[in-house]
ROPA-121664 format. One record per residue (C-alpha): residue number from 1; residue in one letter; x negated, y, z. Coordinates in Angstrom, 3 decimals. Layout:
<vodrens>
<NUM A <X Y Z>>
...
</vodrens>
This chain:
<vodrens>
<1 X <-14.841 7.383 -28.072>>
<2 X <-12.362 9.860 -28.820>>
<3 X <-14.037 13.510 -29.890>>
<4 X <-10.913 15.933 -29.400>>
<5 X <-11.263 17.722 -26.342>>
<6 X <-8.079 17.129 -23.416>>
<7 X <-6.397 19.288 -21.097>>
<8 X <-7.555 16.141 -18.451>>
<9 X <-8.994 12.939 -18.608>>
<10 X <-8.541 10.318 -15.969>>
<11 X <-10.528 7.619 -14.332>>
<12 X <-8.319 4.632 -13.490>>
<13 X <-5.181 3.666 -14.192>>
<14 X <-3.813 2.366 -10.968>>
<15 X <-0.304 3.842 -9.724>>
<16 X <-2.162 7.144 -8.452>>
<17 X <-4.044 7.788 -11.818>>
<18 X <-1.035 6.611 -14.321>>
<19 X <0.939 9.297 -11.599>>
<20 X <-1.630 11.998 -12.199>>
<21 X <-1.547 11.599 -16.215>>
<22 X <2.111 11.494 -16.264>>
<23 X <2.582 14.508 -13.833>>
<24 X <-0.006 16.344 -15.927>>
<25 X <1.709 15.360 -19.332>>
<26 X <4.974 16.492 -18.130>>
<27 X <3.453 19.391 -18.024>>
<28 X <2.760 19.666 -21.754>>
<29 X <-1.002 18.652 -20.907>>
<30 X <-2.754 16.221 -23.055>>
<31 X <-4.330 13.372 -20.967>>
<32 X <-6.557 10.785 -21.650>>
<33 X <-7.000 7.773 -19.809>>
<34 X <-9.512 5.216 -18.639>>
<35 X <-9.150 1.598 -17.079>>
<36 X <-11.665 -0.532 -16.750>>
<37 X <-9.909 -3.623 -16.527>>
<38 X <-7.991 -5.492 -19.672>>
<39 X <-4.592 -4.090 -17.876>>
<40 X <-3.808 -1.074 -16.447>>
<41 X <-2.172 -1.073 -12.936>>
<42 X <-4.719 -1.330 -9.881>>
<43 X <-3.104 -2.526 -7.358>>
<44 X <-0.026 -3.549 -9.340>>
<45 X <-1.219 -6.408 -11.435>>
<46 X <0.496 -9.411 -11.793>>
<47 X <-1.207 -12.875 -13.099>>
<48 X <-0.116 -16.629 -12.580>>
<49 X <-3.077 -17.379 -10.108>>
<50 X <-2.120 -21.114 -9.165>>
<51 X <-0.104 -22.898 -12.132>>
<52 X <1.617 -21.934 -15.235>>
<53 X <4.571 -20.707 -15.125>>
<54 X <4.190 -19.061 -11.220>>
<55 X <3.536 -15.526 -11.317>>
<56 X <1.754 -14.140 -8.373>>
<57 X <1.047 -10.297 -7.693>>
<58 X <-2.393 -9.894 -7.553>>
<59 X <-2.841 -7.002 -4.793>>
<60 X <0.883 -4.733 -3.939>>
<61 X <3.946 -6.797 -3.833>>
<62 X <6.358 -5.143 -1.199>>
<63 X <7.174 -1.562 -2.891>>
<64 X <8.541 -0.227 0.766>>
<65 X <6.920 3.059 -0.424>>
<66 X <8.077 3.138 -4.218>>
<67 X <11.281 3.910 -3.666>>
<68 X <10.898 6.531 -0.963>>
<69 X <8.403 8.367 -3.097>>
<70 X <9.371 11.693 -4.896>>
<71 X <7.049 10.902 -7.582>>
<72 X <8.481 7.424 -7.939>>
<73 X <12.081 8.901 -7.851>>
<74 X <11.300 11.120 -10.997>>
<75 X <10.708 7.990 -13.069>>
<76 X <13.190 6.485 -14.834>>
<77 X <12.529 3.096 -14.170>>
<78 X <15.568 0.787 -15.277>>
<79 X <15.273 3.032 -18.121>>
<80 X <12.282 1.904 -18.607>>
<81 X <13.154 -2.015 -17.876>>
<82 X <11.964 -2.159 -14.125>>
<83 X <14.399 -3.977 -12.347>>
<84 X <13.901 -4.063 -8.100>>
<85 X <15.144 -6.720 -5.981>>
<86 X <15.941 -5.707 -2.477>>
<87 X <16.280 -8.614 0.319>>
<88 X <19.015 -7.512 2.556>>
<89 X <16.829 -8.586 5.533>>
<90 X <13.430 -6.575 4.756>>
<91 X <11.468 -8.605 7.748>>
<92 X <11.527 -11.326 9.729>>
<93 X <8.807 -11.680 12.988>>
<94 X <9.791 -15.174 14.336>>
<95 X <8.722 -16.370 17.857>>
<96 X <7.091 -19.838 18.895>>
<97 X <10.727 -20.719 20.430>>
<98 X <12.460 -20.615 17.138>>
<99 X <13.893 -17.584 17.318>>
<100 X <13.050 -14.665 15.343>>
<101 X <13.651 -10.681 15.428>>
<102 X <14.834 -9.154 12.038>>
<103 X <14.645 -5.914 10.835>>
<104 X <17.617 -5.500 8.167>>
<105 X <18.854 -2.453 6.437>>
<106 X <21.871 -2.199 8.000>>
<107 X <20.646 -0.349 11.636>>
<108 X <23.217 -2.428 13.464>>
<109 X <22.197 -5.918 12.347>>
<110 X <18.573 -5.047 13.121>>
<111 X <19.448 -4.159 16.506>>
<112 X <21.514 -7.400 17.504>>
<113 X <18.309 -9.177 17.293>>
<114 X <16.713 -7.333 19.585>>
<115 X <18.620 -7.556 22.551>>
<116 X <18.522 -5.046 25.558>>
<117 X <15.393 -3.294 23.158>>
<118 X <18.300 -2.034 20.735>>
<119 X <19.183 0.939 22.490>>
<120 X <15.486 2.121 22.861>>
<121 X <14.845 0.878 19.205>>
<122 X <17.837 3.206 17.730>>
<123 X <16.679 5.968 19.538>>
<124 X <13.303 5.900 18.118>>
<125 X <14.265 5.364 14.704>>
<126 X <18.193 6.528 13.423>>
<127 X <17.243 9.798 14.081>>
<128 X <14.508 9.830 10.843>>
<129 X <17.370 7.541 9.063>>
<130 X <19.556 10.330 9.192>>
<131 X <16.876 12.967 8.088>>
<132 X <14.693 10.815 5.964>>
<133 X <14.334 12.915 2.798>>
<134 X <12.804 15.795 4.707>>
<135 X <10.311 13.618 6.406>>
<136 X <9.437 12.074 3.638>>
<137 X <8.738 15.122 1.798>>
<138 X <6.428 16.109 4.494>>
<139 X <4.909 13.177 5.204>>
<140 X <4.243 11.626 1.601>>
<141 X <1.548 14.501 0.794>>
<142 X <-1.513 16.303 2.554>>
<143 X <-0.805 17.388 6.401>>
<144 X <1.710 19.932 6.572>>
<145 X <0.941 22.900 7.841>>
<146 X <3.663 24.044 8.979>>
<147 X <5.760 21.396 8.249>>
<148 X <8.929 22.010 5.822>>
<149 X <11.045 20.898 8.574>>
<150 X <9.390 21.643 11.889>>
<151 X <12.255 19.624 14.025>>
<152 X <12.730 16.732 11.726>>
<153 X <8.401 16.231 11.800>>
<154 X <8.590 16.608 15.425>>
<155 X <10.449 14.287 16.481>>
<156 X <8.830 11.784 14.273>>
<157 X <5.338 13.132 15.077>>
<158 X <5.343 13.154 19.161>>
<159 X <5.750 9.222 19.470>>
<160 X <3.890 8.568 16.203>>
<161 X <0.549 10.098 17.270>>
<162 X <0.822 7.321 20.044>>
<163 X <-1.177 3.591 19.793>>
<164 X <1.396 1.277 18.215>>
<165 X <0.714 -0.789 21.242>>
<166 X <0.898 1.779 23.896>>
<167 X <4.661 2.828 22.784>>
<168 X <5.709 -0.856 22.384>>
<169 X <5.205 -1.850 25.584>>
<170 X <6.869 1.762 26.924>>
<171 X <9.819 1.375 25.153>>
<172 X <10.323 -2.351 24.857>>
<173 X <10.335 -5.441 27.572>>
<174 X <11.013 -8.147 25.328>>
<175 X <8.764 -9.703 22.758>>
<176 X <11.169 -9.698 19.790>>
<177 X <11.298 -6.042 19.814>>
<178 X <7.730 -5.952 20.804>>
<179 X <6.398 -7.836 18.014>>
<180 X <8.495 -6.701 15.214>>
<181 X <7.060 -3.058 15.589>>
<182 X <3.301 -4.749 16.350>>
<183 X <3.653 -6.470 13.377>>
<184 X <4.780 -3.302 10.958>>
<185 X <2.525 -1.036 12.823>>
<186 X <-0.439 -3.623 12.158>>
<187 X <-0.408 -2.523 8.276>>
<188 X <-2.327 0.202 9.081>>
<189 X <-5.396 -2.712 9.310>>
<190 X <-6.285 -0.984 12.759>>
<191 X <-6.484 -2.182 16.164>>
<192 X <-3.176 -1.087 17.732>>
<193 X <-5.034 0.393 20.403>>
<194 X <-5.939 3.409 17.876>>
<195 X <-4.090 6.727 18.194>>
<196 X <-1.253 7.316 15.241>>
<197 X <-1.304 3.355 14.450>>
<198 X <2.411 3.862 15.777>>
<199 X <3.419 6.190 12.803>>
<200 X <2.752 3.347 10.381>>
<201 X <5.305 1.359 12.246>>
<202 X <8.372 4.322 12.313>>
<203 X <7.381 4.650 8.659>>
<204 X <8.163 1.806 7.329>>
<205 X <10.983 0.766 9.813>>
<206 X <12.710 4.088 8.840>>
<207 X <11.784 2.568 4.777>>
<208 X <13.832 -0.528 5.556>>
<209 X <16.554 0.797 6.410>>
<210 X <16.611 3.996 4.461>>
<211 X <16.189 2.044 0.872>>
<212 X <15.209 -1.812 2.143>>
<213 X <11.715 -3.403 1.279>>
<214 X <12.671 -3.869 -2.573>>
<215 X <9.484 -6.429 -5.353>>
<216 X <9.538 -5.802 -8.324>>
<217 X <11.588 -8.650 -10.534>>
<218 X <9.381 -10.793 -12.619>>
<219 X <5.893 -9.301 -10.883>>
<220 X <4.466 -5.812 -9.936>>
<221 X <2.674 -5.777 -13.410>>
<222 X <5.822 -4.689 -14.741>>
<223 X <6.098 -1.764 -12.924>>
<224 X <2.416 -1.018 -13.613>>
<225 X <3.150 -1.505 -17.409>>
<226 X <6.689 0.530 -17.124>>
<227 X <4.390 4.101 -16.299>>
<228 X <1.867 3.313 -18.879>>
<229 X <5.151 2.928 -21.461>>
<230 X <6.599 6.650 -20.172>>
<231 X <3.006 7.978 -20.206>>
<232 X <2.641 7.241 -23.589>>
<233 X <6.189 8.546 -24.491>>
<234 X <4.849 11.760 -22.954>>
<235 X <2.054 12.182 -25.680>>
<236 X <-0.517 10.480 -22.863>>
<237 X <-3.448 8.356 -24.241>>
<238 X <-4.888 5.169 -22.475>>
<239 X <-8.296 3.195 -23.278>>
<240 X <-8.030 0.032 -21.137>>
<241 X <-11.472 -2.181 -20.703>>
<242 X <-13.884 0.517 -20.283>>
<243 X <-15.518 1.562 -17.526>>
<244 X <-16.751 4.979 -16.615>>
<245 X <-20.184 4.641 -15.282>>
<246 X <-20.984 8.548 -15.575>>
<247 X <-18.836 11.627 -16.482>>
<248 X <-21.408 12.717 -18.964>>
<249 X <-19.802 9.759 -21.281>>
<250 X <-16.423 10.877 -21.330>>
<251 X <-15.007 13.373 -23.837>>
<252 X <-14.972 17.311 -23.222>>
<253 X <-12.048 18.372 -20.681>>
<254 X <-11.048 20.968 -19.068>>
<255 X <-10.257 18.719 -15.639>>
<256 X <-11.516 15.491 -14.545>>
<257 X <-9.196 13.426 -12.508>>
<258 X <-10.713 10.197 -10.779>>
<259 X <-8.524 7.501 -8.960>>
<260 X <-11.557 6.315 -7.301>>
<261 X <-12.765 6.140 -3.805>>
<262 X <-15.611 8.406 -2.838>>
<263 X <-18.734 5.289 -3.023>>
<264 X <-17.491 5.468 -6.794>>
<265 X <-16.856 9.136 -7.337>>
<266 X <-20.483 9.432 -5.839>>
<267 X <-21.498 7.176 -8.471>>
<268 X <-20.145 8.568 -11.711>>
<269 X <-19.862 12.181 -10.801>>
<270 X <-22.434 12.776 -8.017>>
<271 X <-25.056 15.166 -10.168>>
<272 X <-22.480 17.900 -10.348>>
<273 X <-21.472 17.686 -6.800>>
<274 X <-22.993 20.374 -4.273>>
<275 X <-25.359 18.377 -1.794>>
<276 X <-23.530 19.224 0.887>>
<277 X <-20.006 17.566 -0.525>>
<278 X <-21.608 14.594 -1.748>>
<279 X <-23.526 14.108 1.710>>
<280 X <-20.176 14.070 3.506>>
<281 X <-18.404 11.634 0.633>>
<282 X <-21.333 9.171 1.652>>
<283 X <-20.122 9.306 5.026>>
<284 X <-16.591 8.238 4.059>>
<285 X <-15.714 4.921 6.056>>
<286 X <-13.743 2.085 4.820>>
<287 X <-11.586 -0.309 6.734>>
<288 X <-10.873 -3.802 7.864>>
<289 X <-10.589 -6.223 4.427>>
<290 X <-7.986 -8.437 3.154>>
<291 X <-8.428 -12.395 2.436>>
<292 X <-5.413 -13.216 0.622>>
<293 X <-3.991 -16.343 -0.467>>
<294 X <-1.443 -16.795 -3.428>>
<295 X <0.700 -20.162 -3.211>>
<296 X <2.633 -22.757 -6.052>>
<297 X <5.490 -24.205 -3.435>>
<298 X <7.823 -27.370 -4.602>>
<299 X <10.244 -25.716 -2.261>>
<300 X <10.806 -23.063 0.101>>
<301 X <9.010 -22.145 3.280>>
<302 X <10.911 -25.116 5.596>>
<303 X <11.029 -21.824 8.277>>
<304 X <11.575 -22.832 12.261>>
<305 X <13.369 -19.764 12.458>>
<306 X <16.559 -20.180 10.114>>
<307 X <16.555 -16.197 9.693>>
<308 X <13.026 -15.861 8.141>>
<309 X <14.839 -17.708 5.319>>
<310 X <17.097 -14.269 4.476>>
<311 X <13.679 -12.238 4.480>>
<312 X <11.401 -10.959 1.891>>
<313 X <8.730 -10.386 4.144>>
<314 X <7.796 -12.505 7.371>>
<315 X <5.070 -11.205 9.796>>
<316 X <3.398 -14.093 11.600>>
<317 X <1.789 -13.601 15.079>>
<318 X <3.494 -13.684 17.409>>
<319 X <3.423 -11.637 20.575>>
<320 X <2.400 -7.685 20.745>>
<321 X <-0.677 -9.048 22.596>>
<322 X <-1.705 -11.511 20.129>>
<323 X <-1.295 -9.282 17.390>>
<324 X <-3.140 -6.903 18.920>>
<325 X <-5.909 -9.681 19.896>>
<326 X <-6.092 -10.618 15.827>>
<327 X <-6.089 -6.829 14.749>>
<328 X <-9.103 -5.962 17.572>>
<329 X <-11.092 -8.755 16.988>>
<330 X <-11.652 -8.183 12.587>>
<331 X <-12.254 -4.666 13.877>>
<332 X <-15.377 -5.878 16.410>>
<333 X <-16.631 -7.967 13.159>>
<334 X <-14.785 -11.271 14.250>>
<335 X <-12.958 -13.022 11.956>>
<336 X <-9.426 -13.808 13.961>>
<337 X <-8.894 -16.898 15.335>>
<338 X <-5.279 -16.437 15.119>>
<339 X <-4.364 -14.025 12.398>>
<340 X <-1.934 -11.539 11.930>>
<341 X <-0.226 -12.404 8.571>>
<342 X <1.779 -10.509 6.010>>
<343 X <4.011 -13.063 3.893>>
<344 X <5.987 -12.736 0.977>>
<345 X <8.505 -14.736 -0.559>>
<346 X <9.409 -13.716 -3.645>>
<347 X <10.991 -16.299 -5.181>>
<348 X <13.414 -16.292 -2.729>>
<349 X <15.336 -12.955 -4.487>>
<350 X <13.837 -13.409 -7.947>>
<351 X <14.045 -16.571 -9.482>>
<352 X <11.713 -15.473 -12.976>>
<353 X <8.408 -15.625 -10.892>>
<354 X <8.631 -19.847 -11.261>>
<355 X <9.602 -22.593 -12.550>>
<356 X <13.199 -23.913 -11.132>>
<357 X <13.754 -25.080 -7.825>>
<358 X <10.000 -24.117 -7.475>>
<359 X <8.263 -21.043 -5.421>>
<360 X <5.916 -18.727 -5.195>>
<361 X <4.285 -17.197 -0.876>>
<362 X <1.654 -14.213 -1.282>>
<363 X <0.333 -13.561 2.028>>
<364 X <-3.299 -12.013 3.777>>
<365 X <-4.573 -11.377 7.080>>
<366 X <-7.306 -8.998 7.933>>
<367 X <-10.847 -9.392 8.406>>
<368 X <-14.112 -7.525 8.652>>
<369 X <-14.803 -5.543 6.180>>
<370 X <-16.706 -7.491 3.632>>
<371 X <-16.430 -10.872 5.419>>
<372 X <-17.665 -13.974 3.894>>
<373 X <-15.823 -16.060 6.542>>
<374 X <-13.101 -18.621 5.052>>
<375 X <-10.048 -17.964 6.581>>
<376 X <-7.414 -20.650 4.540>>
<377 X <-7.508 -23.231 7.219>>
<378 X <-6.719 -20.302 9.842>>
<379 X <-4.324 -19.289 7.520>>
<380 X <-2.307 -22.387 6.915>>
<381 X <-2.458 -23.040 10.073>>
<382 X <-0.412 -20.120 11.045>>
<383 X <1.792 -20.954 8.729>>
<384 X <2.446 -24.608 10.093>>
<385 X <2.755 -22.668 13.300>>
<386 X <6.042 -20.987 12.281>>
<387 X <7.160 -23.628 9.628>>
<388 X <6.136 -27.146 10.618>>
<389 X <5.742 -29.403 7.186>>
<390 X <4.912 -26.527 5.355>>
<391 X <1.527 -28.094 3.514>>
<392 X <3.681 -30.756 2.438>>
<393 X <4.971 -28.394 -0.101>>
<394 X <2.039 -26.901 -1.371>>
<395 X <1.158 -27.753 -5.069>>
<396 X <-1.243 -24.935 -5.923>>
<397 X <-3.604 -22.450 -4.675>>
<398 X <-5.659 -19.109 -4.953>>
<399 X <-7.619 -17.560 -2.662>>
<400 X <-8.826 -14.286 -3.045>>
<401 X <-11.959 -13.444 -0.399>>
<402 X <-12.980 -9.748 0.038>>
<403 X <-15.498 -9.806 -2.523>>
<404 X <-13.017 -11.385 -5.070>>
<405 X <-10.843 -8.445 -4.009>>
<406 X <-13.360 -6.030 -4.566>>
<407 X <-14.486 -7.620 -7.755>>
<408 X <-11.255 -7.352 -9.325>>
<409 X <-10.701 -3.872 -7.856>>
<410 X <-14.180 -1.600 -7.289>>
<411 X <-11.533 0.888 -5.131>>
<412 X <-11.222 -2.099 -2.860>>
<413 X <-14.313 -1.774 -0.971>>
<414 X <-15.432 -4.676 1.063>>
<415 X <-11.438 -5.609 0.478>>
<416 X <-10.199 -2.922 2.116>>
<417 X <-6.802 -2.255 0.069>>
<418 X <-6.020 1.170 1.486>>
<419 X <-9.141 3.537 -0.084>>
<420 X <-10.565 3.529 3.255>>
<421 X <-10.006 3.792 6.807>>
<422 X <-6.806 5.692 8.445>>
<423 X <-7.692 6.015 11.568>>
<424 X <-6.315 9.283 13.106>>
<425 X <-9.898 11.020 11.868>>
<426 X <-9.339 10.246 8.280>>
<427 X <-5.660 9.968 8.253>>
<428 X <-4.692 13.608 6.704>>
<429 X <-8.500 14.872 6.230>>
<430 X <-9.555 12.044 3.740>>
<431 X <-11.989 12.081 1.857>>
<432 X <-13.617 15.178 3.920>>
<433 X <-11.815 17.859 5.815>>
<434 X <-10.595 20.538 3.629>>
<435 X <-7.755 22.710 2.652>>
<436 X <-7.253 20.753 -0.695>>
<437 X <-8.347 17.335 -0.329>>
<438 X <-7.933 16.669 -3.997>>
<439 X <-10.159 19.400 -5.361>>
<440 X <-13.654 18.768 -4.915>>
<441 X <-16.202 20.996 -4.709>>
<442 X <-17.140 21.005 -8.093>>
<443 X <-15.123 23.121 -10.801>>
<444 X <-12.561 20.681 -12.583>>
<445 X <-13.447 17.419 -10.520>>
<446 X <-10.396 15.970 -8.554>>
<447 X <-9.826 12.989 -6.751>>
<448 X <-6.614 11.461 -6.828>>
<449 X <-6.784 7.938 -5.505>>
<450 X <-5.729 6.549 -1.594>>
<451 X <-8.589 7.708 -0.292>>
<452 X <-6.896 10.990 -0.320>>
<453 X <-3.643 11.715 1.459>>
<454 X <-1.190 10.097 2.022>>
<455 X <-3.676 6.902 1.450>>
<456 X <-2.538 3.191 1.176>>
<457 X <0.425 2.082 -0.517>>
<458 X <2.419 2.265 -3.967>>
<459 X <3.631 5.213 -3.859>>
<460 X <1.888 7.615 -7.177>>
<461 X <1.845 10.660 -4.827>>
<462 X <-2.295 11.116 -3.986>>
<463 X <-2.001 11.454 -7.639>>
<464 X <0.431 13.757 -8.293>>
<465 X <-0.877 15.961 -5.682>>
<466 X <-3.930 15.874 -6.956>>
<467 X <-2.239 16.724 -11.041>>
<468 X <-0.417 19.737 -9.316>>
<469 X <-3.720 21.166 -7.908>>
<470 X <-5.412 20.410 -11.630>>
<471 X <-2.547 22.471 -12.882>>
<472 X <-2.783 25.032 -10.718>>
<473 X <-6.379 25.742 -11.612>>
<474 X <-5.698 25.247 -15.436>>
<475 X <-2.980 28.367 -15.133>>
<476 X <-5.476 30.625 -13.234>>
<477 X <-7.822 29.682 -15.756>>
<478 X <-5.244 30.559 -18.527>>
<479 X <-4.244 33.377 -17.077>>
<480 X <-8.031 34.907 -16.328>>
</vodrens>
């Protein structure tokens, strides 16, 4: 155990934590950092989870939000040997028909798949194309109050605040369009009945097309192991395998930054927490789970829908109402009969994640929180659905059940991979409504994990938020 005393220490070194450190140690701070796992990187881990030589990404493998992120932006990652592979077609959502709607980079290929929707579809979304870095800035960070550009936020956050499913069906009559925004709006592992499940949908539309859906070549780990690298450059210390239990073990700092949800912060920190704070941390809720399954393929996906074969990601489902059906049902405590489905196919654009001629599908649907309920054959079946033969080509697999997620990752409670529920309550006022969601109420205790704002996704900004506000209070403290 290290005796100097730090400027901050940090609890876990997922992309928000190795964000904090590094946004404190640019600083000139000196940082300290705990994992509790043999690798640093949360939800960027990469491991080969069927045979050797296939490397599957354990949790993130899509970084839509990595590239959009300011934090992310300040990095310099081919420096730093990251190398991202963007499919020119970010998402596919084929039909039963054979026929599929894709959303591409390029606004005007996206649209010829979507028939008489395209008009209604570039009005909803060019618009934020056109203005993207200002909504980003205000919507990658706590609610903005006002916003840094009123006009620009407006016109994203009128339709946004609207059910995903509700604006579909206003502004779209065919099921290509229909479905492609069900599906993209469905991340937000809500029903799409829910208020503000629609923003999730503009968000990462407006992604695609503003920077494309990019993996990272050769796994996620590397970007995960990239940060730790330009931590370290920055004077930044990490202790991997160790985990906190209580912050009475760790060394004397002057802030304590934990990328933890609040069950955990509870846990380790809850003595020096006023009652009142930790009583409304124990009411934090967490969301639908994830049952994932990780795939060794002697070929590709043998697609009925030729175009899913350009696409990094494919959405299965089908319909707005059948997504909707899959996404209501985990949320009543029913496992789907017919999931939803997120799909990745990596080894499409990067060849290094397997052995030649062979591939690699990552893909999850959502369930009740904390479900014990096997979903593979659900799962595969799906799959067959959309690409008949495809167990043919299956030659390993890895499932990972909620508990295994949460297991692997103690943030991923009950499997829920975004820190907790984003429902329009806990959207901007996670973990409890406040002013500064990353300070809590106890002097030099800050939480910068997902289950702050902006929540789920790879994007580092909950913790450099959460570093600036640490900052902030280590100047007045200087300066008293």
């Amino acid at each position: 155990m290290p005796q100097k005393e730090f400027d901050a220490i940090v609890v876990g070194a997922g992309p928000n934590g190795l964000a904090a450190a590094i946004t404190l140690a640019r600083a000139g701070r000196s940082v300290l950092v705990y994992e509790a796992n043999e690798t640093i990187g949360g939800g960027i881990r990469s491991a080969e989870l069927t045979l050797p030589g296939f490397i599957h990404d354990i949790c993130s493998t899509v970084q839509a939000l990595t590239v959009v992120s300011p934090f992310f932006k300040s990095i310099p990652l081919t420096e730093l040997g990251v190398e991202l592979v963007t499919p020119d077609a970010a998402l596919a959502h084929p039909l039963d028909d054979g026929t599929a709607a894709v959303l591409y980079r390029s606004m005007q290929q996206t649209c010829a798949t979507l028939g008489d929707d395209a008009k209604n579809y570039r009005r909803l979304i060019e618009p934020l194309v056109k203005n993207s870095d200002q909504l980003n800035r205000d919507l990658l960070g706590p609610l903005p109050l006002p916003p840094h550009h009123p006009l620009t936020f407006a016109r994203f956050a009128l339709p946004a605040i609207m059910p995903a499913r509700a604006l579909a069906e206003f502004l779209f009559g065919d099921e290509h369009a229909r479905g492609l925004f069900a599906g993209i709006a469905s991340h937000t592992m809500l029903p799409l009945e829910n208020l503000s499940t629609a923003a999730y949908g503009m968000a990462l539309a407006l992604a695609a097309h503003v920077t494309g859906w990019p993996i990272v070549k050769g796994g996620s780990q590397r970007l995960a192991d990239a940060l730790g690298k330009y931590l370290q450059s920055l004077g930044g210390e990490i202790i991997t395998n160790h985990r906190v239990e209580s912050i009475d073990e760790l060394p004397a700092a002057r802030a304590y930054l934990f990328d933890v949800t609040p069950r955990q912060l509870v846990n380790i920190a809850g003595k020096r927490l006023p009652d009142g704070y930790r009583r409304a941390l124990e009411k934090f809720r967490y969301g639908q789970g994830a049952f994932k399954i990780d795939l060794a393929l002697s070929g590709p996906i043998p697609w009925k829908a030729k175009e899913c074969r350009r696409a990094g990601t494919v959405h299965l489902g089908g319909t707005l109402a059948e997504i909707a059906q899959s996404e209501r049902e985990s949320a009543e405590g029913k496992p789907p009969e017919k999931p939803y489905m997120l799909v990745v196919q990596q080894t499409l654009f990067d060849q290094t994640r397997a052995p030649q001629g062979k591939h690699t599908v990552w893909a999850y649907c959502h369930v009740p929180n904390g479900s014990t309920f096997d979903m593979t054959e659900r799962m595969l079946g799906q799959l067959e659905r959309f690409a008949p033969g495809f167990r043919d080509c299956i030659i390993g697999q890895h499932v990972m059940t909620p508990a295994w997620i949460e297991a692997h990752n103690n943030n991923y409670v009950g499997g829920d991979i975004n820190g907790g529920a984003a429902d329009l309550l806990q959207l901007y006022t996670r973990p409890t409504l406040s002013l500064n969601p990353y300070r809590t109420a106890a002097r030099g205790i800050y939480l910068c994990s997902s289950s702050t704002p902006p929540g789920g996704g790879v994007h580092g900004m909950c913790g450099y938020h959460a570093a600036r506000t640490a900052l902030s209070d280590l100047e007045k403290i200087r300066s008293s």
